[in-house]
N, C-alpha and C positions, 0 to 999 in steps of 0.2 A: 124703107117701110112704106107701105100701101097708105097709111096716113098722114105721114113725116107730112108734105107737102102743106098742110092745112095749118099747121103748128110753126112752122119753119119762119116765118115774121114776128113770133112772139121772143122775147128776149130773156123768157127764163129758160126756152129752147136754145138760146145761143150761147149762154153763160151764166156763170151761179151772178143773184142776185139776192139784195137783202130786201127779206121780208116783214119780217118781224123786229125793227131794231131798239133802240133807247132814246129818247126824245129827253126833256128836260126835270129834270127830280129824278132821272134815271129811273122811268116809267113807259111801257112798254108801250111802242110804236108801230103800227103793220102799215108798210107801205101801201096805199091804194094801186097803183099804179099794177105792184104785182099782184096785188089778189086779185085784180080784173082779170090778168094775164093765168093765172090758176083758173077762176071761174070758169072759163073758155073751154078746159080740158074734159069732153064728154065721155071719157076713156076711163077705165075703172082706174085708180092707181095703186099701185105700189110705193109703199113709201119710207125710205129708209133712212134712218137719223144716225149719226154719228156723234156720239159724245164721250166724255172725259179730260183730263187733267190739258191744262195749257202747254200746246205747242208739243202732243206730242206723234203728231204724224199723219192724224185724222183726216185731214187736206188729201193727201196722198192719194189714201184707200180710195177716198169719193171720186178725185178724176181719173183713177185706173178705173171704179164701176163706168163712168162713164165713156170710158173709152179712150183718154186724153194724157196727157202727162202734166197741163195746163189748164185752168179755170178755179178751183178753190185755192186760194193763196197758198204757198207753201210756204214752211216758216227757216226758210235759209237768217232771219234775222228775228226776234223776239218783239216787232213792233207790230200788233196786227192791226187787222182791220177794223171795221165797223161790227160793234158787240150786238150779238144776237142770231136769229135762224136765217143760215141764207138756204135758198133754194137755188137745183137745175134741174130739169124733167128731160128725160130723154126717150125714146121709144122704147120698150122692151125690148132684148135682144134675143130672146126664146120664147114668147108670147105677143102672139098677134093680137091685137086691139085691147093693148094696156100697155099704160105710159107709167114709166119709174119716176118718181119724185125724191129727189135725190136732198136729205137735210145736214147741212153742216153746224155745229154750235162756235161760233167764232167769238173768239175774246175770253173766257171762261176762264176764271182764276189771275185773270189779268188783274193787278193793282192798278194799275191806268186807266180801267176801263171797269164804272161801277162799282156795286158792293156785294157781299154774297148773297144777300137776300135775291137778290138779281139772278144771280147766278144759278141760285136754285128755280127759280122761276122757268127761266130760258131751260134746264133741261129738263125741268114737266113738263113744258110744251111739248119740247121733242120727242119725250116718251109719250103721253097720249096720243101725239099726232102719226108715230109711224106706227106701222106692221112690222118690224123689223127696226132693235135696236140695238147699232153695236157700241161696245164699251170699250173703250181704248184705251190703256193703260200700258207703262211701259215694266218691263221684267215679270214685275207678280201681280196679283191679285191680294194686297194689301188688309188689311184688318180697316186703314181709314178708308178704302173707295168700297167694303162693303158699307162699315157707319155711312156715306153720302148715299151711295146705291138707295139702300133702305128707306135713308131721309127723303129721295126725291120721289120714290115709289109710295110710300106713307103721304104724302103733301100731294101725289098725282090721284091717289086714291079721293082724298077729299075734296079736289075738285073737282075730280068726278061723279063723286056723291052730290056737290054743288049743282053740275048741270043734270043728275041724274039719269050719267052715263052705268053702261053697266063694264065694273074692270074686267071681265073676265076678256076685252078685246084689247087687254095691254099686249106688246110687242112679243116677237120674240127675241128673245134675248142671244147676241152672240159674245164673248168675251173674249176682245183682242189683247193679246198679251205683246206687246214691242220691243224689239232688241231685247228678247230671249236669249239671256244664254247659260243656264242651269239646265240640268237631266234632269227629263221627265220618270222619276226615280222617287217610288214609295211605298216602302218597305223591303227593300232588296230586290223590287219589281219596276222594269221597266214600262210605263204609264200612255195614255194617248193624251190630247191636251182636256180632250172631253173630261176624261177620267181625273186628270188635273185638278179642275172645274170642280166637278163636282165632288173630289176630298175637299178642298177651299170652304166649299158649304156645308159640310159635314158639321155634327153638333159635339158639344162638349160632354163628355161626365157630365151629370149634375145631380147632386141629394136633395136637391130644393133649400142649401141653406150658403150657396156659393151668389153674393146676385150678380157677381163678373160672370160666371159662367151664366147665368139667367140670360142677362142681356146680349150674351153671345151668339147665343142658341137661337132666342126670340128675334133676331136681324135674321140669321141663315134662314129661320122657318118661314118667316114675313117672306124674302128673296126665293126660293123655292117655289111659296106657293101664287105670287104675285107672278113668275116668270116661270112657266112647267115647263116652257119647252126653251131648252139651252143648247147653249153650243159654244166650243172653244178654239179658236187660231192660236198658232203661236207663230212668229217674223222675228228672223234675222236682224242683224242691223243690215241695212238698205247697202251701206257702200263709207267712202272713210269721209270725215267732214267736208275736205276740198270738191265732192266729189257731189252732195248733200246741198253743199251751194247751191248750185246748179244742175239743180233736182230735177226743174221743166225741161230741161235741153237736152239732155243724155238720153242714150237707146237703154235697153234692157241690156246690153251686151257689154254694157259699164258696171252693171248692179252685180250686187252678190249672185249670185245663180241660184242659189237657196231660198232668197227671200224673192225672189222673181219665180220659181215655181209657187212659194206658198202664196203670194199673192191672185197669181190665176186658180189657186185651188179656193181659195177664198171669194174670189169674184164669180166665178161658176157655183158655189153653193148657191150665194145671194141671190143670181139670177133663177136657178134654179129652186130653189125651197121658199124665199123672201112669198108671201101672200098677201092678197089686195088687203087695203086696209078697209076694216068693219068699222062702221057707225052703229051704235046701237047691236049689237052682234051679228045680227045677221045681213045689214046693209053696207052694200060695196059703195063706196068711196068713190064719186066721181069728183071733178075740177069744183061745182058749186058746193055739194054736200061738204065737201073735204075744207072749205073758206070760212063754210057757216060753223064749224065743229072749231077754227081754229077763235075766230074770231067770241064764240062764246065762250070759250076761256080765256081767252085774254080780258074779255070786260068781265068774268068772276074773280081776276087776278087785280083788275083796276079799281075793283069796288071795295078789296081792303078790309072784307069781313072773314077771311078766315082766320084760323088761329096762329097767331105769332109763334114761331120757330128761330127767332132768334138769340136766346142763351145756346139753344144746339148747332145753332149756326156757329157761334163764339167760339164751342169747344169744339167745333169741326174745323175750324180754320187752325188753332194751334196743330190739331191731328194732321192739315196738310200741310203746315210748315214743318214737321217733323217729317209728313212722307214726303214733299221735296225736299228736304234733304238727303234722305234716304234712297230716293231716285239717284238725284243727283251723284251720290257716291256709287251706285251700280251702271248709272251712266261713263260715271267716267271709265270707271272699271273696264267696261263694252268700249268706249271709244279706245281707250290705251293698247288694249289688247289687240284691235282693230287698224290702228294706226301704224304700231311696230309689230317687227319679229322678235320673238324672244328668241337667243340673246342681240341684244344689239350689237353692232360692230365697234360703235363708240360708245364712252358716256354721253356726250353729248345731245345723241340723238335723241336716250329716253329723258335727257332734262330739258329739249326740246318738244318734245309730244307732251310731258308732262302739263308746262306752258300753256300750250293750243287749248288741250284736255280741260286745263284749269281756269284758264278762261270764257270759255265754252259753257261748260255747267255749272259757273257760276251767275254765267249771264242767264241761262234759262232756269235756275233757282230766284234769283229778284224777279223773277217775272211769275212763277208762283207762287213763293212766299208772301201769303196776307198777311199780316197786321204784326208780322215781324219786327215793329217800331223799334225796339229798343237793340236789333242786330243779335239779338242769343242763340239763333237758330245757324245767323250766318257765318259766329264764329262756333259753334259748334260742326259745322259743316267743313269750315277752314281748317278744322284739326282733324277732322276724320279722313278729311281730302291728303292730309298731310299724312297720316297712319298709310294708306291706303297705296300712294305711293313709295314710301321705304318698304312696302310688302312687297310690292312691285321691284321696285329696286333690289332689292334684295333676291329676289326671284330669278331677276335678272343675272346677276353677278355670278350666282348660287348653278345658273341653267351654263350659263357660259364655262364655269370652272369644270358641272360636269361634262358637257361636250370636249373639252379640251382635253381630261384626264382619259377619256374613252378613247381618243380618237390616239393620244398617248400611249396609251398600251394595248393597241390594237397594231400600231407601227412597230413597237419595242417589243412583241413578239418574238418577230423573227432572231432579234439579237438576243433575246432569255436563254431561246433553244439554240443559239448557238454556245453561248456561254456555258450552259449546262452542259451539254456536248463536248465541251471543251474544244471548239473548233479556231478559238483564240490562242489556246495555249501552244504556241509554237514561234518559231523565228516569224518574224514580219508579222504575228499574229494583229498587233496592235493597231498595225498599219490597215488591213480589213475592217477591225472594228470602227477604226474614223471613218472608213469611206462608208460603211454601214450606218453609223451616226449623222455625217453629212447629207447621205439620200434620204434619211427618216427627217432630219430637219426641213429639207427640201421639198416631200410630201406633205407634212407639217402646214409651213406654209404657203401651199398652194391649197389650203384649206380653211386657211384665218378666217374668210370674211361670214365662213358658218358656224365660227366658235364662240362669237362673243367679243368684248373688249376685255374680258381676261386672260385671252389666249396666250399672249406675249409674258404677261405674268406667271401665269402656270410653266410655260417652257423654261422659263430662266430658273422656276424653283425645282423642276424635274433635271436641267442638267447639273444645277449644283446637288442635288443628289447624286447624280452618277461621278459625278467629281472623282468620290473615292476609288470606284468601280473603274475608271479609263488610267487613273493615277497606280492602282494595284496591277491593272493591264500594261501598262506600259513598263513597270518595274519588272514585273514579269518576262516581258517580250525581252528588255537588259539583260537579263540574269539569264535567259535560255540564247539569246544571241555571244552573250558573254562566255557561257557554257560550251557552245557549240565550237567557240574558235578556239577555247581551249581544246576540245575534244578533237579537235583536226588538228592541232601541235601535237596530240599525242598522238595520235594514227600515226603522225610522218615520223615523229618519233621510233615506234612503234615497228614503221616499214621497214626504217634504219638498221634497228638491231634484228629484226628479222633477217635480213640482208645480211649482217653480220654472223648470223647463226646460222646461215644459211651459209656463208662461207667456212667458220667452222666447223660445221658439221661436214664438210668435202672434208677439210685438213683431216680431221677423226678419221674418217671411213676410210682415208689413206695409212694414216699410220695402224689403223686395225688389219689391213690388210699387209701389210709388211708386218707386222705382226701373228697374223694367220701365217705367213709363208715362214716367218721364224720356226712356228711354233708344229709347222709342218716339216720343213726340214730337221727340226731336230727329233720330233719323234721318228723321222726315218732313220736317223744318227741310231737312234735310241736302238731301234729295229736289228738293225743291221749288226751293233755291237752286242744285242742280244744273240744274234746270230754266231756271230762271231764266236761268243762266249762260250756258246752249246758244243761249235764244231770242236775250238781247242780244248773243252771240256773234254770231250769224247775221245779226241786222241790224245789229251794228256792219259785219260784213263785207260787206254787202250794199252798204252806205253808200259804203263807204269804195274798190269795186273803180273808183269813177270819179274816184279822185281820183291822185294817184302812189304811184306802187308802194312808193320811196320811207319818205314821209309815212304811207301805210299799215302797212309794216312796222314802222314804229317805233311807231305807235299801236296797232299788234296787241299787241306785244311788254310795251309797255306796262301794256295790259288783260291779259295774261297774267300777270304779276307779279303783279298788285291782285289779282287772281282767285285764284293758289297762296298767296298772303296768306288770306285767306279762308276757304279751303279747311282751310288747318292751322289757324286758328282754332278753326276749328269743330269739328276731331278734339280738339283741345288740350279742349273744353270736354267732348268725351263721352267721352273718358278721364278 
């Protein structure tokens, strides 16, 4: 940058520093040191504030605007730093001759550090002081961080009215949603996160005799119109806890790749749309202007004459120990999912993640939970945590049983349609179906380790099903092999007396043939004694026509007798 050089000895150029912190009665403190190092900056600025719930990423977003992975603490551990606004200015990176001023709200909900009255303090600051504020919250946009939203913009109003600012140069607002992981999904429409946004502030029904719904409406409309110009992100989880540790030291190229795009989309608006910050509306914010504006609120805040907000304070702190806990169980939710695959390979594993999970968000619920003294919220929290994983659990078990049965009868296919086919039912049929059973087992498992830890259970309860089915198969296979070698004793059997019949039936055709030649020789008998018969007919009759008629007849009659004698003889012989 054509300026950097002039700036570059100052040390809120080189790293965030605290500004604004808490001195003793937990009463706000501005470093001199830095606001000399502010004053110096004759550059319009930009100025962008980060605020929201404890620990939950804020750090992050600031050193990716500025360029870094390193400089705003990151909360790998729940212990933070010094409570209050820190600052780091960096040159603009799309705008020549304007420096970014970069605000983090550090300690915020912290029980170690202060009280809420404080709390609310420090993010009036931050919202008077930038141009540009984001809200960090993690999954939703809550019913309790609009109730704060409201509270700090109503208390930012008035002391503005105090130094007789005019608010219409409050921030604009961006609303960062963190470890998102619901569809943007409303009313059977899929949503942008802007559109998100702005249903969240959407108003209720109201006949004017609801005053829940009153007071509903009357926050969304205060929010609305104190912030017109909105805008909403929504982020991944960054990466799995081991990983979160050591947030400063990894490339992008460890990060989800999802939350590593929405981050540069996020960082590119900011530089791009973020606007100088207005004094008075229409005066730009240089390094002196921008100390004097801070410094007279903070002595309007020291001087202890505005209006006491602490019963709302009271019933805003139950509100956010109910929403850490509420967090806290959508956190885990996100980390668990995040840490395993569903199904696991083992139990083990998911009562190992569970563990990590459970430790983890309960560490970063004592660190938001206020004035949780008597623990109600944190054994409330203990059994929801507890619900939350037997859903899980169950999920589990429930995911793994179905991959196993799909992956079961996606193998067992092929054996149906053989079955159905009848391609079993035959000698050694049996013998196929185990070698078919052993390859499905085989493929099986060479598939375990994507089924879950129920795999092994599921198999054992699918082959005693088939129990019956390989037990009917092989009784079967018995009884057709059993069948069969009867059926080949009886073929040889069978060949046997063929072969016999077959001999027989020679013997036959022999004695029918001696039998033809009998029965041909005796009709030539037959013939020929016909023959016979006619000739000595004829000469008996020849004989006999000279002798009496008489004498002849009776000697005809005679020969006729001998003759039909004869005659049936001889049939009698060829029957």
């Amino acid at each position: 940058m054509e300026f950097a050089g002039k700036y570059e000895h100052l040390m809120v150029f080189q790293r965030p520093c605290c500004w604004i912190g808490t001195g003793r009665g937990d009463r706000l403190q501005i470093d001199e040191k830095v606001l000399q190092e502010i004053q110096c900056i004759e550059e319009e600025l930009v100025v962008v504030a980060i605020a929201g719930p404890y620990r939950t990423g804020k750090s992050y977003l600031l050193n990716r605007l500025a360029g870094y992975n390193w400089g705003f603490p990151l909360g790998s551990t729940i212990e933070s730093v010094t409570k209050g606004l820190w600052v780091w200015c960096l040159m603009h990176p799309k705008e020549k001759g304007k420096v970014i001023l970069l605000l983090d709200t550090e300690g915020l909900g912290d029980i170690q550090k202060g009280n809420l009255e404080h709390d609310v303090w420090i993010l009036t600051l931050a919202l008077l002081l930038c141009s540009t504020l984001v809200y960090n919250v993690l999954a939703v946009l809550s019913q309790y961080l609009v109730e704060k939203l409201d509270l700090v913009s109503e208390v930012a109003k008035k002391l503005a009215d105090k130094r007789s600012s005019d608010v219409s140069t409050f921030p604009d607002l961006i609303l960062s949603l963190r470890d998102f992981t619901l569809d943007l999904i409303i009313d059977n429409r899929e949503v942008s996160p802007d559109e998100y946004f702005e249903h969240s502030l959407e108003l209720r029904p109201d006949d004017g005799t609801d005053e829940n719904a009153k007071a509903y409406n009357d926050q969304r409309n205060r929010i609305r119109k104190s912030f017109p110009r909105r805008k909403c992100f929504t982020f991944e989880r960054p990466a799995r806890k081991n990983v979160l540790k050591k947030l400063s030291e990894i490339t992008d190229e460890e990060l989800d790749s999802e939350f590593v795009q929405q981050t540069m989309t996020f960082c590119n608006f900011i530089f791009e749309n973020s606007s100088v910050k207005l004094i008075d509306v229409n005066i730009p914010a240089t390094g002196r202007k921008f100390c004097d504006l801070a410094e007279s609120y903070v002595h309007s805040i020291l001087q202890g004459d505005l209006p006491s907000f602490h019963d709302t304070l009271q019933a805003l702190a139950m509100k956010e120990c109910q929403q850490a806990a509420d967090d806290s169980i959508a956190m885990y939710i996100g980390i668990m999912f995040a840490s395993i695959e569903i199904p696991t390979h083992t139990l083990e594993t998911l009562h190992a993640a569970h563990e990590r999970c459970l430790a983890e968000v309960l560490e970063i619920f004592r660190g938001r939970a206020m004035n949780d003294e008597n623990g109600e919220f944190m054994e409330k929290l203990v059994v929801g945590l507890s619900k939350e994983f037997e859903h899980i659990y169950q999920e589990n078990k429930e995911e793994s049983i179905k991959r196993s049965h799909k992956l079961l009868k996606e193998l067992y296919t092929s054996i149906a349609e053989k079955l159905l086919a009848g391609v079993y039912n035959r000698r050694s049929g049996f013998l196929e179906y185990s070698n078919d059973r052993y390859k499905m087992k085989e493929t099986y498992l060479d598939h375990i380790h994507e089924l879950g830890y129920q795999a092994f259970e599921v198999f054992e309860e699918f082959d005693k099903e088939k129990h019956m089915e390989s037990e009917m198969l092989q009784q079967l296979d018995l009884r057709i092999t059993e069948h069969a070698i009867h059926m080949e004793d009886l073929e040889e059997e069978l060949n046997q007396i063929n072969k016999q019949i077959q001999l027989q039936a020679q013997v036959s055709q022999e004695d029918q043939r001696h039998m033809q030649e009998r029965k041909e020789n005796l009709q030539k008998q037959l013939r020929e004694m016909e023959e016979s018969h006619r000739t000595q007919l004829q000469k008996t009759h020849q004989a006999l026509q000279n002798r009496c008629s008489e004498a002849l007849s009776r000697q005809r009659d005679q020969i006729n007798r001998e003759h039909d004698k004869q005659l049936e003889a001889l049939r009698r012989q060829l029957h």
